[in-house]
C-alpha positions in Angstrom: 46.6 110.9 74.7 46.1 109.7 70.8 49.4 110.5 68.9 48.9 113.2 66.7 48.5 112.8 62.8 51.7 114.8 60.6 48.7 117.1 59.7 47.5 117.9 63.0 50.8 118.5 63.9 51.8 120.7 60.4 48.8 122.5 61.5 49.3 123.2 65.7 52.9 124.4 64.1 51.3 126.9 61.9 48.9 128.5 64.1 52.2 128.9 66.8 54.7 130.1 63.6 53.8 134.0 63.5 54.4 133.5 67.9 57.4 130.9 67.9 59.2 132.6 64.6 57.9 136.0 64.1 56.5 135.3 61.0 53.3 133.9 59.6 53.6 130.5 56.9 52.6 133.2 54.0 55.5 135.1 55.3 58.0 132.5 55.4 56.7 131.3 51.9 57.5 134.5 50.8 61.0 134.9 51.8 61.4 130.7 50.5 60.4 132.4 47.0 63.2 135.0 47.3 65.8 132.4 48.1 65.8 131.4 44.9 66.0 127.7 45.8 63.8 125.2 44.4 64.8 121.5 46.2 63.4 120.9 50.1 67.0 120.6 51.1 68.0 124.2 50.1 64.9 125.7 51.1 65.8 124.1 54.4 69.4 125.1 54.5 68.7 128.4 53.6 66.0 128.9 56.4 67.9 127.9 59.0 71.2 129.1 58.1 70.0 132.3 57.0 67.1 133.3 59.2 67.4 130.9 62.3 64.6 128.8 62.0 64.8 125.6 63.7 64.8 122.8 61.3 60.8 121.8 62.4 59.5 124.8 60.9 62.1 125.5 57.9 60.9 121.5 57.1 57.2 122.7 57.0 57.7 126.2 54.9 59.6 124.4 52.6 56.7 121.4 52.1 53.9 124.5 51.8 56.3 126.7 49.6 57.1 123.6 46.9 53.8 122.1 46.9 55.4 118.6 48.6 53.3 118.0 51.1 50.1 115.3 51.1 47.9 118.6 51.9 49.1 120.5 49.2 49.5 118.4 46.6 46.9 118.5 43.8 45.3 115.2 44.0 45.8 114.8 47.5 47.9 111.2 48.5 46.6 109.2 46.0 48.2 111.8 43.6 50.7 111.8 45.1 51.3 107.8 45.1 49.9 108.3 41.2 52.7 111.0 40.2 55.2 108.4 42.1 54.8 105.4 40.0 54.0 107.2 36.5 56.0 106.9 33.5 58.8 105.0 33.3 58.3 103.3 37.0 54.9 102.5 36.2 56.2 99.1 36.4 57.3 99.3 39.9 53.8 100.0 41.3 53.0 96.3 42.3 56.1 96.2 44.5 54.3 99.6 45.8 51.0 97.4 46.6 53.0 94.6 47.9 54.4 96.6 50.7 51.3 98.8 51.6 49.5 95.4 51.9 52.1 94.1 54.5 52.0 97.2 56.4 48.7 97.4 56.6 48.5 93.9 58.3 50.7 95.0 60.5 48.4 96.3 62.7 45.4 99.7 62.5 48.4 101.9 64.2 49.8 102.1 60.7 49.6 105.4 59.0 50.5 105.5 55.4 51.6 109.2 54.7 52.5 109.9 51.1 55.0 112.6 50.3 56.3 114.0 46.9 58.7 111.4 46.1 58.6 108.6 48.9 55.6 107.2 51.1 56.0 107.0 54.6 54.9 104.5 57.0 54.4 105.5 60.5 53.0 104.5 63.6 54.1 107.2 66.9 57.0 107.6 64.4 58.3 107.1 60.9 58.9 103.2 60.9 60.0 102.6 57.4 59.2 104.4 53.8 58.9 103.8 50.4 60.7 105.5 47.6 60.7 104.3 43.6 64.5 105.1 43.3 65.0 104.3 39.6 62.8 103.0 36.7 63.9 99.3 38.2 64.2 99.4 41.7 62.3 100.3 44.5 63.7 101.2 47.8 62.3 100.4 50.6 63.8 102.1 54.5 63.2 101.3 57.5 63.9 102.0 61.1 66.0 99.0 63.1 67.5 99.4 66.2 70.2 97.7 66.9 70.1 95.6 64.1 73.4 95.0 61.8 73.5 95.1 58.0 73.8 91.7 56.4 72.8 90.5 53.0 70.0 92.7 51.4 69.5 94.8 54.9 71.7 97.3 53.9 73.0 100.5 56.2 71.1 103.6 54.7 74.1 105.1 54.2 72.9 108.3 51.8 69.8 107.1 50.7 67.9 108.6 53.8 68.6 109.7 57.2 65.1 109.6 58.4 65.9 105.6 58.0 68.5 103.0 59.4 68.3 99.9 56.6 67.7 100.0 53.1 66.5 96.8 51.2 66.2 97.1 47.3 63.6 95.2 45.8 63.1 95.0 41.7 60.0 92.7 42.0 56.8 91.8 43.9 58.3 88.8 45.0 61.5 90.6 46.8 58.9 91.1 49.6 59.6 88.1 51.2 59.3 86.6 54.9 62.8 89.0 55.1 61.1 91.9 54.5 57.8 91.3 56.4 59.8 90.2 59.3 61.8 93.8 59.1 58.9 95.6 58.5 57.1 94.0 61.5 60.3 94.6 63.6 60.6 98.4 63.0 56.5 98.8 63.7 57.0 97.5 67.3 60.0 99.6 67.8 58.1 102.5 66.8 
């Protein structure tokens, strides 16, 4: 069986909402609205604290309700990526294309799934992602098992959860054999 794409699986999840939560995603939009919270992690919060929703589905109503989704957002990914890099990280973009072209060579498994303000790279799962962090710095995550932090492979730490390392890079050339060989690393443990 062929692992399903994040929208194939947003969307099995919203034909099975109204059944699994008693509510249909225009629903659940709805009462997200009311909340009067307007970041993914309160949406979230509030969903599950106050109306029991496992965190799969509070995840999903809060993506639809604030727009932050690839589906939903005007322009699609590529607007997403665009909205990313505008501005003042303009600048940042080629460290962007740099890592997107390793990733890409790491095999056709390699799904590239942009999000409102980080791309993520996954294979069966989330491998690694990409996030302009400030106007000088990219951040690049990824998944390692078992591997200790040491010199630029940094623990996470709050950054992001959904990631074990974080390596900061402030130029094309910070994506070195280092970084290739961790990005390579967390594909095949995905």
């Amino acid at each position: 069986m062929m692992a399903q794409s994040p929208e194939e699986m947003a969307n099995a999840m919203i034909a099975n909402m109204k059944e699994k939560t008693g509510k249909t995603l225009e629903q659940w939009i709805t009462i997200a609205k009311k909340s009067g919270e307007e970041k993914h992690g309160g949406v979230v919060k509030y969903l599950k604290s106050q109306h029991g929703l496992t965190h799969g589905f509070a995840n999903l109503v809060a993506h639809k309700y604030l727009k932050s989704d690839a589906a939903s957002a005007k322009g699609g990914d590529a607007g997403l990526v665009e909205a990313q890099y505008a501005g003042p990280k303009a600048e940042l973009k080629p460290i962007y294309d740099a890592l997107i072209k390793v990733a890409t060579a790491l095999g056709n498994e390699v799904e590239i799934a942009p999000k409102k303000t980080y791309v993520s790279l996954r294979r069966n799962k989330q491998f690694a992602l990409i996030q302009p962090s400030t106007k000088t710095r990219v951040d690049l995550g990824v998944n390692l098992k078992d591997e200790p932090a040491k010199g630029r492979l940094e623990k996470s730490g709050s950054f992001n959860a959904m990631v074990s390392h974080r390596i900061r890079l402030e130029k094309p050339g910070d994506v070195d054999k280092d970084v290739k060989a961790w990005l390579k690393k967390a594909y095949a443990q995905a």
